[in-house]
C-alpha positions in Angstrom: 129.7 157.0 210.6 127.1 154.5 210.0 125.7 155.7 205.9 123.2 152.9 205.9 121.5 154.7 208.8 121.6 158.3 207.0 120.3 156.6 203.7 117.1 158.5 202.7 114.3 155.8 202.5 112.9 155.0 200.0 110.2 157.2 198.5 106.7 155.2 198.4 104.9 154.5 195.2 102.5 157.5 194.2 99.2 155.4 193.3 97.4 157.2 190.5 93.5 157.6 190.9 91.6 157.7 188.3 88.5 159.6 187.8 85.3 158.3 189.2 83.6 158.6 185.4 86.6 156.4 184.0 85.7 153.7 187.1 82.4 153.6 185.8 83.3 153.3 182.5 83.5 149.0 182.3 79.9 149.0 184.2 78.4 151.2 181.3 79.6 149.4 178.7 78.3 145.6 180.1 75.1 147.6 181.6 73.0 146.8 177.7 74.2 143.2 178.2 72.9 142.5 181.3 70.1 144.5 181.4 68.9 142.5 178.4 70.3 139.3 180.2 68.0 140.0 183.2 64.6 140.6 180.5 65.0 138.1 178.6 66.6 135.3 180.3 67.0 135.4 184.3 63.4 137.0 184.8 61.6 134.7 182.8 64.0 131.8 184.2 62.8 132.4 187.1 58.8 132.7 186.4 58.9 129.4 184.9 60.2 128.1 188.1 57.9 129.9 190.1 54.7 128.5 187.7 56.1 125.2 187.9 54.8 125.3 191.4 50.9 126.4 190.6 48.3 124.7 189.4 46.3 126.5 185.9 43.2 126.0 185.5 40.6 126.6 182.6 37.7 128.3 182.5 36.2 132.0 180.2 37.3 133.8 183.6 40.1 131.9 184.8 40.1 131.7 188.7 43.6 132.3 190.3 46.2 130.1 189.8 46.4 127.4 193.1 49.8 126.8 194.9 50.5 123.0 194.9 54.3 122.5 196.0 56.1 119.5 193.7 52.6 118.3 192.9 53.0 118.6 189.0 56.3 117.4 188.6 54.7 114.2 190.6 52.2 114.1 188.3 54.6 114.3 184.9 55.8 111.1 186.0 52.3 109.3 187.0 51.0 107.1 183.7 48.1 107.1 184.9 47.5 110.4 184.6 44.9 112.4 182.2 46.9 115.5 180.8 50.5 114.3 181.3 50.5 110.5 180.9 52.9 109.8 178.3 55.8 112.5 179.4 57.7 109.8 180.6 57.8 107.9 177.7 58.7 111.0 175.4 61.0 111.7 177.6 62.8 108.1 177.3 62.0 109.0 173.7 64.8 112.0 174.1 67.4 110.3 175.7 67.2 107.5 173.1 66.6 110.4 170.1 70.0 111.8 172.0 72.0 109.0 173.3 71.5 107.5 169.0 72.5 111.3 167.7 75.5 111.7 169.7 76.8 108.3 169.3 76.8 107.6 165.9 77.1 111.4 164.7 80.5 112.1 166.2 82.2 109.1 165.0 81.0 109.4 161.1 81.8 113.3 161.7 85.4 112.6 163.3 85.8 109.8 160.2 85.1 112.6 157.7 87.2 115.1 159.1 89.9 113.1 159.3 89.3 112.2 155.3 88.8 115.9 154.4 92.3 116.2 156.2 94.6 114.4 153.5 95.4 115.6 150.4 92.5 115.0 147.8 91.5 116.3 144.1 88.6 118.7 144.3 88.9 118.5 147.7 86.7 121.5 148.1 83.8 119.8 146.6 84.2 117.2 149.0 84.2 119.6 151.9 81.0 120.9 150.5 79.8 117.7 149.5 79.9 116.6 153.0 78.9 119.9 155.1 75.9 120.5 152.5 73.2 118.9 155.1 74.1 121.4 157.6 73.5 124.4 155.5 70.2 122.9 154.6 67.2 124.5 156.9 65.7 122.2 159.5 62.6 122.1 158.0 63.7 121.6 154.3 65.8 118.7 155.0 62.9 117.1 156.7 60.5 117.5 154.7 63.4 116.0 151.9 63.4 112.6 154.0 59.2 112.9 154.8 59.1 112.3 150.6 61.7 109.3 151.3 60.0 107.7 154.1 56.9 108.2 152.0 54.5 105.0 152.1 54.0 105.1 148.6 56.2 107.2 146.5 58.7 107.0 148.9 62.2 106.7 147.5 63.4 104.3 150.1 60.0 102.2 149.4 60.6 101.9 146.0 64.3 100.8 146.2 63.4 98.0 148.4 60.0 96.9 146.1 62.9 97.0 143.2 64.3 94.2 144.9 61.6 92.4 145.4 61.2 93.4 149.6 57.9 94.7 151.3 58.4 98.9 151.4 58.0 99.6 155.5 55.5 102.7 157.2 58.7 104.2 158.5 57.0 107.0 160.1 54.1 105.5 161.1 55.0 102.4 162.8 55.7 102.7 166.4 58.7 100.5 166.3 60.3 102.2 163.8 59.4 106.0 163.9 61.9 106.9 167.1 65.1 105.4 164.6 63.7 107.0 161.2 63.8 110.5 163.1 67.3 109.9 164.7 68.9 108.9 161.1 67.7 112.2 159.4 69.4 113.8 162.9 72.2 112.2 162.3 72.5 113.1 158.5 71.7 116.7 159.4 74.1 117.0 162.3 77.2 114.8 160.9 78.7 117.4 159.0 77.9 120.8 161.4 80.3 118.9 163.8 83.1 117.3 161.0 83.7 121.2 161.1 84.9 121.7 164.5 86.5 118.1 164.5 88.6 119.5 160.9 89.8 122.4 162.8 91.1 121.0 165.3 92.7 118.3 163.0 94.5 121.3 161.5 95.9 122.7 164.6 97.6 119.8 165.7 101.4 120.1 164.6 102.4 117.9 161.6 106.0 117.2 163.2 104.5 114.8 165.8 102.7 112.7 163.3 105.7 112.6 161.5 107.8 111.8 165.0 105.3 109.0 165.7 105.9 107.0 161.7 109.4 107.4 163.0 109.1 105.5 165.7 106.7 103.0 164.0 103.1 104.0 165.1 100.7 102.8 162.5 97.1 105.0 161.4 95.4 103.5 164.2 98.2 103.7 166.8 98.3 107.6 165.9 94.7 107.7 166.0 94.8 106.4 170.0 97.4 107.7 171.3 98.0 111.6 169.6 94.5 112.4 167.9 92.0 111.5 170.1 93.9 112.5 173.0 94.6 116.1 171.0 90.8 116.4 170.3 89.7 116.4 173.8 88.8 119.6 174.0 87.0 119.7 170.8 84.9 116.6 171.6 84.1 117.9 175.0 82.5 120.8 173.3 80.8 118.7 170.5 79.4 116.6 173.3 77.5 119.4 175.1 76.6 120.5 171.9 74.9 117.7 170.7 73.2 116.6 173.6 71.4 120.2 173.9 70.5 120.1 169.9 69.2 117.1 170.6 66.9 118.1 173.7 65.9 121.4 171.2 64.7 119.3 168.6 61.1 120.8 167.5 61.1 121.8 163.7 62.0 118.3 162.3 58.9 116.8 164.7 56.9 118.9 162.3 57.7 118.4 159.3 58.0 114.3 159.8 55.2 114.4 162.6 56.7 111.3 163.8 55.3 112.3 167.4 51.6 111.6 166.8 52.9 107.8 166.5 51.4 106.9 170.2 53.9 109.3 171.1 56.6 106.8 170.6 58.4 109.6 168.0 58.0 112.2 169.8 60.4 114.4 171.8 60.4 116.6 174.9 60.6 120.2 173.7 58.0 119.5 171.1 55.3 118.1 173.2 55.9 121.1 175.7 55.3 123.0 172.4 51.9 120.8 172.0 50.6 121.8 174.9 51.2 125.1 175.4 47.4 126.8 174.0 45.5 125.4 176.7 45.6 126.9 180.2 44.9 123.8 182.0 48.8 122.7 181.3 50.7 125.4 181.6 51.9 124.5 185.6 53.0 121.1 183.6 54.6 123.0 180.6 56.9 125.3 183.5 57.9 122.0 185.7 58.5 119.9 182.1 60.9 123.5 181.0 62.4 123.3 184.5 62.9 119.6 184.1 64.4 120.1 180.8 66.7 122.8 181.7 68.2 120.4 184.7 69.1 117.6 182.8 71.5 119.8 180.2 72.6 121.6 183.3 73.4 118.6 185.1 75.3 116.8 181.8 76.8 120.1 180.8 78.6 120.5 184.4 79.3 117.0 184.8 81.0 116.6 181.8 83.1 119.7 182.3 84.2 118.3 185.8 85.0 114.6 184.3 87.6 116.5 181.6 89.0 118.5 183.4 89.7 116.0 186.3 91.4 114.2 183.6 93.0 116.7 182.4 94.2 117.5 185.6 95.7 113.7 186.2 97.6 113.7 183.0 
């Protein structure tokens, strides 16, 4: 007799259903999140988007807004025009302000990490020392280096009259107002980002730096091919960050007023700010938000794609 045929089968799995209160349960507790998500960020998102699309104008009884398609965003980019004439040249202003900030703050930032990451005396005072302009507030650390670009009694004036050299309007000259602001960006920001860059300094395992003197990899050798690689992730991340502080940029602008220059100081999110009271530009304020909001977008998901490609290859 066949026992494989007269084997009971097997008995199938009992499946356990839960209550339909404990199914609900995950939905409840995110239900505060997005509700306050949806206020506060997706509905007014998508307002400004819908505003970009209508023309505002002024009056004591303002007549209805007027529906005019891509017409401001046309106009944001005409020179010739009355309200928005210079956008594109604040905007040129912002990648510079941006491009500068993210180029020269990173490198200093990585070069002081990677200082604060050997052994030192008082090394805590160092750390401090060198994270101190990032605990200052935006607007006191500006106004610190308005006294030192100071015509007069600035501090930067007077060092170069010691020496015999004729002190510079560092604010106020056109040719010079755009770098003054991205130096005091770069001095505030350095040391927020020599964080992050420390950190992940200190993760990396001590036994392949030691592997690599072993097998005759100088500082700079190490640097290439095991930190640098190793901090990928962390510079990724510093990069989006950088490039979106520098697009935010408004409470400096106010404290320096380096954008009343001819405009050639000033930056995008502050002139949207400039503009806001009157009526007549709030279809240009919306398609200059929406405008500003696409190019972080756009940077932020290319980036993202370009590393992890990479990644991907290695």
């Amino acid at each position: 007799m066949d026992t494989a045929s007269t084997a009971p089968a097997p008995a199938a799995p009992t499946v356990i259903r839960r209550p339909v209160l404990q199914q609900l349960i995950p939905y409840f507790l995110i239900a505060p999140t997005f509700v306050l998500v949806t206020i506060f960020t997706l509905l007014p998102a998508a307002r400004t988007l819908r505003d970009s699309f209508y023309e505002f104008r002024p009056g004591r009884v303002p007549p209805p807004p007027e529906y005019v398609g891509f017409q401001n965003y046309i106009d944001l980019f005409d020179t010739g025009h009355p309200i928005v004439s210079d956008f594109t040249q604040v905007l040129l202003n912002t990648l510079y302000f941006t491009l500068g900030t993210v180029v020269f703050s990173l490198p200093i930032a990585l070069g002081m990490a990677l200082l604060l990451n050997r052994r030192l005396r008082l090394l805590g005072i160092w750390r401090f020392g060198l994270f101190y302009p990032a605990l200052l507030p935006t607007i006191g650390a500006a106004s610190l280096w308005a006294f030192l670009f100071s015509n007069t009694l600035g501090l930067l004036n007077t060092i170069l009259g010691s020496f015999g050299i004729d002190g510079q309007n560092w604010l106020g000259d056109p040719n010079r107002v755009l770098v003054s602001i991205t130096v005091v960006n770069i001095w505030k920001q350095a040391g927020y980002y020599m964080i992050f860059y420390l950190a992940g300094l200190q993760a990396i395992p001590k036994d392949l730096y030691e592997a690599a003197a072993l097998d005759g990899a100088g500082f700079w050798r190490q640097l290439r091919s095991l930190t640098l690689p190793l901090l990928r992730r962390t510079t990724l991340f510093l990069l989006v960050v950088a490039f979106t502080f520098g697009f935010q940029t408004v409470e400096q602008l106010e404290a320096l007023r380096g954008g009343l220059t001819n405009q050639r100081g000033n930056l995008v999110l502050y002139y949207i700010f400039q503009r806001i009271p009157q009526r007549q530009n709030w279809g240009y304020v919306n398609a200059m938000t929406v405008i500003l909001v696409g190019i972080l977008l756009i940077f932020t998901v290319t980036n993202f794609i370009l590393f992890e490609r990479k990644r991907e290859h290695e």
